[in-house]
C-alpha positions in Angstrom: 9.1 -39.3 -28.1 8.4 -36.7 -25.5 7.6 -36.9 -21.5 6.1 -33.8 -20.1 5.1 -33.6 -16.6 2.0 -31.1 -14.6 0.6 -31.3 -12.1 -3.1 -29.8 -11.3 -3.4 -28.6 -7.5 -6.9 -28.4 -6.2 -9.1 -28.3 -2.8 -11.5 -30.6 -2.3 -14.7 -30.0 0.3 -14.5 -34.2 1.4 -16.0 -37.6 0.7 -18.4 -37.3 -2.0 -16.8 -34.6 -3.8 -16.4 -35.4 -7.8 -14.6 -32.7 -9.3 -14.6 -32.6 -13.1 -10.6 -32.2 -14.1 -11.0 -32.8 -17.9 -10.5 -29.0 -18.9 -7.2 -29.2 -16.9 -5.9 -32.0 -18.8 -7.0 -30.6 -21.8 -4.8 -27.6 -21.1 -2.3 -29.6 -20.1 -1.9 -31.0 -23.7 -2.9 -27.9 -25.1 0.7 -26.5 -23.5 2.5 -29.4 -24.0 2.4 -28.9 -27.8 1.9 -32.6 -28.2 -0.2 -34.2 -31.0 -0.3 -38.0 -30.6 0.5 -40.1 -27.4 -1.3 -40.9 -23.9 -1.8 -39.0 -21.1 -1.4 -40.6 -17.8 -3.6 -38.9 -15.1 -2.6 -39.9 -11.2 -3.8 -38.3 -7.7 -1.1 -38.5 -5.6 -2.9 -39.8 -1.9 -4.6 -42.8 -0.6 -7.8 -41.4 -0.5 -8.9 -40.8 -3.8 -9.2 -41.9 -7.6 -9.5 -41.0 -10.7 -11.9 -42.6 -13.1 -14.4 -41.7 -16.4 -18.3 -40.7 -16.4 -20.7 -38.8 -18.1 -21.0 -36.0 -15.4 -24.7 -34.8 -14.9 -26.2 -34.6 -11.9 -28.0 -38.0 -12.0 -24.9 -39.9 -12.1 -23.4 -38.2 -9.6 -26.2 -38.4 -7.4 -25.7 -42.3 -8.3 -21.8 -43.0 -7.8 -22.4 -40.9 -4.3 -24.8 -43.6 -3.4 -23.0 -46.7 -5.0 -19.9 -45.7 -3.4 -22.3 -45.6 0.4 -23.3 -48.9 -0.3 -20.3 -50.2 -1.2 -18.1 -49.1 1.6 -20.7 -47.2 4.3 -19.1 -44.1 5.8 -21.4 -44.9 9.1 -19.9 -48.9 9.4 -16.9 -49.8 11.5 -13.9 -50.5 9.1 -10.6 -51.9 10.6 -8.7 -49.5 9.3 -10.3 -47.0 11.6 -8.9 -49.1 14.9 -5.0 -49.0 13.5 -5.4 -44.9 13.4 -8.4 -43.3 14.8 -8.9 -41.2 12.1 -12.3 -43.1 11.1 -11.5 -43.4 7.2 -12.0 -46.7 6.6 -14.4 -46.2 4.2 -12.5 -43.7 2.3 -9.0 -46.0 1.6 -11.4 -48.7 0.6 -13.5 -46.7 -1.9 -10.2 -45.2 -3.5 -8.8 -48.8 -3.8 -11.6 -50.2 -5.7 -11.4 -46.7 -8.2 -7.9 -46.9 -8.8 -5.8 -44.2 -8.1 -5.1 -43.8 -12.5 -6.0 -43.7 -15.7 -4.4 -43.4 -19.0 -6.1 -41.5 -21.9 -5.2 -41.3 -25.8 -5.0 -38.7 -27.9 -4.7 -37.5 -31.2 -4.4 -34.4 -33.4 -3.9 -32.8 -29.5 -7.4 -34.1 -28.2 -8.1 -36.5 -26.2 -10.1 -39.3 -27.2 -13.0 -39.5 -25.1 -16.5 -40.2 -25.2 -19.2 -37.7 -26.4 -20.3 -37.4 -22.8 -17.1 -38.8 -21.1 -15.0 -37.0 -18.6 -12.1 -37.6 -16.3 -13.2 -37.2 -12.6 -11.1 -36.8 -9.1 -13.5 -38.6 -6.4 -12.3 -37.3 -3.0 -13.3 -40.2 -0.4 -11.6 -38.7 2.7 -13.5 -37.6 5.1 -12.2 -34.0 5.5 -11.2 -31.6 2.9 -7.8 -32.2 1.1 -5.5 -30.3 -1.1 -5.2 -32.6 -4.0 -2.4 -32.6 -6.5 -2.6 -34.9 -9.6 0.1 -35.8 -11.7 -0.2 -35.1 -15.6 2.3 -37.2 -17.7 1.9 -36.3 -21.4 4.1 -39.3 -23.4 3.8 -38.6 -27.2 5.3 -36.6 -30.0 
């Protein structure tokens, strides 16, 4: 068994942005050299997650607006009174996507859906420099 470690660095342009990272982790394992395992994908920050779609422009226009109604970027959060910083919204939207997600692969591919790929969501409410971690665990 092998553990290889990556990290993908990227800017982000702020709540609302869905960045696509599956090519990444695809070249990720690609380097690694690994054939079978999981890879573990993690964005280091409070403010944003990691989760799976089919990423067209329809359902992004959709998780943008589930996310607004889930936790409004114009409402008063609590959150906002401990720091000023008025990003409420955004610690609560990357809480309910979860900050991971763990992928298996095989023959070096991941196995994903036909129209299934790995997305950052950036809820702060500036531009960030992301990093996410890549742990590749297999042989």
């Amino acid at each position: 068994m092998k553990i290889v470690n990556t990290r993908v660095r990227l800017e982000t342009k702020g709540a609302g942005d869905l960045i696509d990272i599956t090519g990444d982790i695809a070249a990720a394992l690609a380097h690694s050299g690994l054939r079978t395992g999981s890879v573990l994908v993690f964005v280091v920050g409070s403010t944003a997650g990691i989760t799976t779609f089919e990423y067209e422009p329809g359902l992004i226009a959709d998780m943008k607006e589930f996310y607004q109604r889930i936790a409004p970027s114009g409402k008063h959060h609590y959150h906002d009174d401990t720091w000023g910083d008025a990003n409420g919204f955004s610690h609560i939207r990357a809480s309910i996507t979860g900050p991971s997600l763990t992928v298996p692969f095989e023959e070096g591919r991941m196995l994903l859906g036909t129209w299934q790929q790995v997305v950052l969501a950036e809820f702060d409410n500036r531009p960030r420099a992301r990093e996410v971690i890549v742990q590749l665990t297999g042989e």
